[in-house]
C-alpha positions in Angstrom: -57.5 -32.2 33.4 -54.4 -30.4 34.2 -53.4 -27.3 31.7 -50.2 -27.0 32.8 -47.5 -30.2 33.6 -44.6 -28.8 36.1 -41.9 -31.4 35.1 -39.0 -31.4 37.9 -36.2 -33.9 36.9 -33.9 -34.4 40.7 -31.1 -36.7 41.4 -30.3 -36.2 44.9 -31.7 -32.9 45.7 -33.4 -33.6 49.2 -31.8 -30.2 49.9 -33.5 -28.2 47.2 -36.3 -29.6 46.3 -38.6 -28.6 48.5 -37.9 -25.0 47.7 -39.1 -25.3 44.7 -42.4 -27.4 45.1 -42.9 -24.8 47.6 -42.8 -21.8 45.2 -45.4 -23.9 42.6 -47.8 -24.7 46.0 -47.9 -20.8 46.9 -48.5 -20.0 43.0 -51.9 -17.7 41.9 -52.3 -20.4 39.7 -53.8 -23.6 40.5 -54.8 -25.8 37.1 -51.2 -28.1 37.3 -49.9 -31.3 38.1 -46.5 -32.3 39.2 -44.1 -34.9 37.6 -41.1 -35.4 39.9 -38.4 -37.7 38.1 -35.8 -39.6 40.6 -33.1 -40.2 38.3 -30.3 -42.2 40.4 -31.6 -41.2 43.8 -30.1 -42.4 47.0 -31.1 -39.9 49.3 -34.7 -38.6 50.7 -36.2 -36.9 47.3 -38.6 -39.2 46.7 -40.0 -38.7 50.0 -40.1 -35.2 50.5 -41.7 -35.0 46.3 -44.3 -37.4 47.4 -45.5 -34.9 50.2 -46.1 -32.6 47.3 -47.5 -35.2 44.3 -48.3 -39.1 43.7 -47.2 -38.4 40.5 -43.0 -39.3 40.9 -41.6 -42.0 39.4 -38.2 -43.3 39.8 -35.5 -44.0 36.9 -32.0 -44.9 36.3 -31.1 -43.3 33.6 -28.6 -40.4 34.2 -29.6 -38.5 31.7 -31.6 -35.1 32.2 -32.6 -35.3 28.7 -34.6 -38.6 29.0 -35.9 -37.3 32.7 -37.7 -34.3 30.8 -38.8 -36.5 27.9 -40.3 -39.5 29.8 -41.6 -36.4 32.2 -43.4 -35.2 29.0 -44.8 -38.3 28.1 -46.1 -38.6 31.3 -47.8 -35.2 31.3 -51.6 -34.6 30.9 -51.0 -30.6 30.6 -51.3 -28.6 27.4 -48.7 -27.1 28.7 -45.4 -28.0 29.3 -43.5 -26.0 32.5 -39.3 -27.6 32.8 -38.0 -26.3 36.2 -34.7 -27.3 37.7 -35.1 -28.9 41.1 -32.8 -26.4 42.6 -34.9 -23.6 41.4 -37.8 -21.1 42.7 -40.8 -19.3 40.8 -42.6 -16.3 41.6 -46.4 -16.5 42.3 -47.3 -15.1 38.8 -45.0 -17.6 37.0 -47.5 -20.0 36.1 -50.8 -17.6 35.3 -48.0 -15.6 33.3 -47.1 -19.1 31.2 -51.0 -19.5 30.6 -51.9 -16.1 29.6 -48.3 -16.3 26.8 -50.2 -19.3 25.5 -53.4 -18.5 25.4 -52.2 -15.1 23.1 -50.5 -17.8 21.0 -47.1 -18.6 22.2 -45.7 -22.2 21.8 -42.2 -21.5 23.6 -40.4 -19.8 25.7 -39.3 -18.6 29.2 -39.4 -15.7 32.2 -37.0 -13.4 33.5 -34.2 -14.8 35.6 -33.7 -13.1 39.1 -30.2 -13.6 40.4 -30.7 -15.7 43.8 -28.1 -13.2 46.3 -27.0 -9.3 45.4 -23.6 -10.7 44.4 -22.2 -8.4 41.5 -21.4 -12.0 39.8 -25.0 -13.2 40.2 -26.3 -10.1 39.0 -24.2 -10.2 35.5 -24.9 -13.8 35.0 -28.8 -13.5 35.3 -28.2 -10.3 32.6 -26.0 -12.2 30.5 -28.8 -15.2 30.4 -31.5 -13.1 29.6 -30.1 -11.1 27.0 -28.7 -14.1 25.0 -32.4 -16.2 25.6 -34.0 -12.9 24.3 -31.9 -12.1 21.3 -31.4 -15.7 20.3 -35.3 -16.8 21.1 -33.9 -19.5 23.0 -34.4 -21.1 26.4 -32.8 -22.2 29.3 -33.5 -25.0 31.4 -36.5 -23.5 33.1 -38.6 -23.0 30.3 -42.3 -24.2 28.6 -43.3 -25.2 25.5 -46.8 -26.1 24.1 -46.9 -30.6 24.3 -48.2 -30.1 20.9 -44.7 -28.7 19.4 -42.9 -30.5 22.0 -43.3 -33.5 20.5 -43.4 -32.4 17.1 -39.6 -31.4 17.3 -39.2 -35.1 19.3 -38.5 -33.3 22.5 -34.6 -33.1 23.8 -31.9 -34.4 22.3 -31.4 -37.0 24.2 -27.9 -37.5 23.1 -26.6 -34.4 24.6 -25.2 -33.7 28.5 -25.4 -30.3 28.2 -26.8 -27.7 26.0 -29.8 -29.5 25.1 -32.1 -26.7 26.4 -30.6 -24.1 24.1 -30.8 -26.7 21.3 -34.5 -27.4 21.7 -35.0 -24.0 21.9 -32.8 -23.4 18.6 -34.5 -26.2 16.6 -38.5 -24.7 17.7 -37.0 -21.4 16.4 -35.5 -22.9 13.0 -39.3 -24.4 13.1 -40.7 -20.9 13.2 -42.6 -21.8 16.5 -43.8 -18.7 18.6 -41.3 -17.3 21.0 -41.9 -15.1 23.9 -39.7 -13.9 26.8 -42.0 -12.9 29.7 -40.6 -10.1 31.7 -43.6 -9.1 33.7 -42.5 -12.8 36.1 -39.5 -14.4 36.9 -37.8 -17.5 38.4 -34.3 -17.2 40.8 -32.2 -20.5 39.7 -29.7 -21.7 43.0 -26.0 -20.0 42.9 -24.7 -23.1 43.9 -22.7 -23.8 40.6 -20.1 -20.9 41.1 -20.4 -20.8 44.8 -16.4 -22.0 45.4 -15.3 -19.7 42.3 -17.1 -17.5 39.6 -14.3 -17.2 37.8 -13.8 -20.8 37.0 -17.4 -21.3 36.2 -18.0 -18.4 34.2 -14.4 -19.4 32.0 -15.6 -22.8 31.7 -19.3 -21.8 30.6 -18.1 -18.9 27.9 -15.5 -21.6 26.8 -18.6 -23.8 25.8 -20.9 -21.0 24.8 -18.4 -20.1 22.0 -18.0 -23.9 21.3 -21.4 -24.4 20.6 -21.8 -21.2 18.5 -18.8 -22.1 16.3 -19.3 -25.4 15.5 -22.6 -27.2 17.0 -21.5 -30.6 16.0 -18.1 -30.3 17.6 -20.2 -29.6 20.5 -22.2 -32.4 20.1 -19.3 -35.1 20.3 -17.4 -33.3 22.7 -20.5 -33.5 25.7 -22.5 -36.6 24.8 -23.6 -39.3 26.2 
């Protein structure tokens, strides 16, 4: 039996997704399984996830809350392990995840690496980290125990974005055990703000102060 579940919700990422189930093939540790979820995908990730695990399952549902939820159901791991398909981990991530657990932690997540040496990419991954350690929050690479997982009832699958940040809020508000590893790390794709930082970074703080002023506004504004 699996400890840890690596859940890996993809729609259309033939691109990137081998990168990633790369990075979790090369890891030190070894006691995982791999749920790949096609939401929606008309391209060749199915194929190129099935080189890497049986374990993918196809979906329509255009929603990455209800990927990582029916990903959790799914799971046989004590452990649950949320990558983004467009993301890498270093070879200590998943041994790092284990040992956090194992000295009691029930959520939380690593150190983001910025993916080039752009000065942009350097201040987001700083930015990221600071807030996820000051808030005890997560992003969207993150794990939490299955146990509290579904105690909370997962994602809220209502929500298009923010919905890491609140699951991460509402295992905090349940006094769950936080930690933010910085002894590993995982480098997210720069893809987002490739044509312009400065229009991705106005739009994101624009909805970072949304969602700290009023979370319900938030809510209606990007949901499903």
């Amino acid at each position: 039996m699996p400890e840890i579940s690596i859940i890996i919700p993809a729609h259309n990422e033939g691109k990137c997704i081998e990168r990633i189930l790369n990075s979790v093939k090369d890891s030190d540790y070894k006691n995982y399984e791999i749920v790949v979820i096609c939401d929606s995908c008309s391209d060749d990730t199915e194929k190129i996830s099935k080189k890497f695990t049986k374990r993918v399952y196809k979906v329509k549902f255009k929603n990455t809350s209800k990927n990582r939820n029916f990903g959790a159901k799914k799971a046989k791991g004590k452990i649950l392990v949320f990558l983004d398909a467009d993301t890498k981990i270093s070879k200590s991530y998943l041994q790092m995840i284990k040992k956090s657990v194992d000295k009691g932690a029930q959520y939380g997540t690593a150190k983001w690496v910025n993916e080039t040496n752009s000065l942009f990419g350097k201040y987001w991954a700083w930015g990221n980290n600071r807030a996820n350690k000051r808030s005890k929050t997560i992003s969207g690479n993150c794990f939490v125990t299955k146990e509290v997982f579904e105690k909370v009832r997962g994602f809220d699958e209502t929500m298009k974005k923010g919905e890491d940040t609140d699951l991460g809020d509402r295992l905090r508000q349940n006094n769950k055990n936080y930690i933010f590893i910085e002894d590993t790390y995982y480098i997210p794709s720069e893809r987002k703000y490739e044509k312009s930082w400065f229009n991705f970074w106005t739009k994101a703080i624009l909805e970072s102060w949304l969602y700290k002023l009023s979370k319900k506004s938030y809510k209606k504004k990007f949901s499903h």
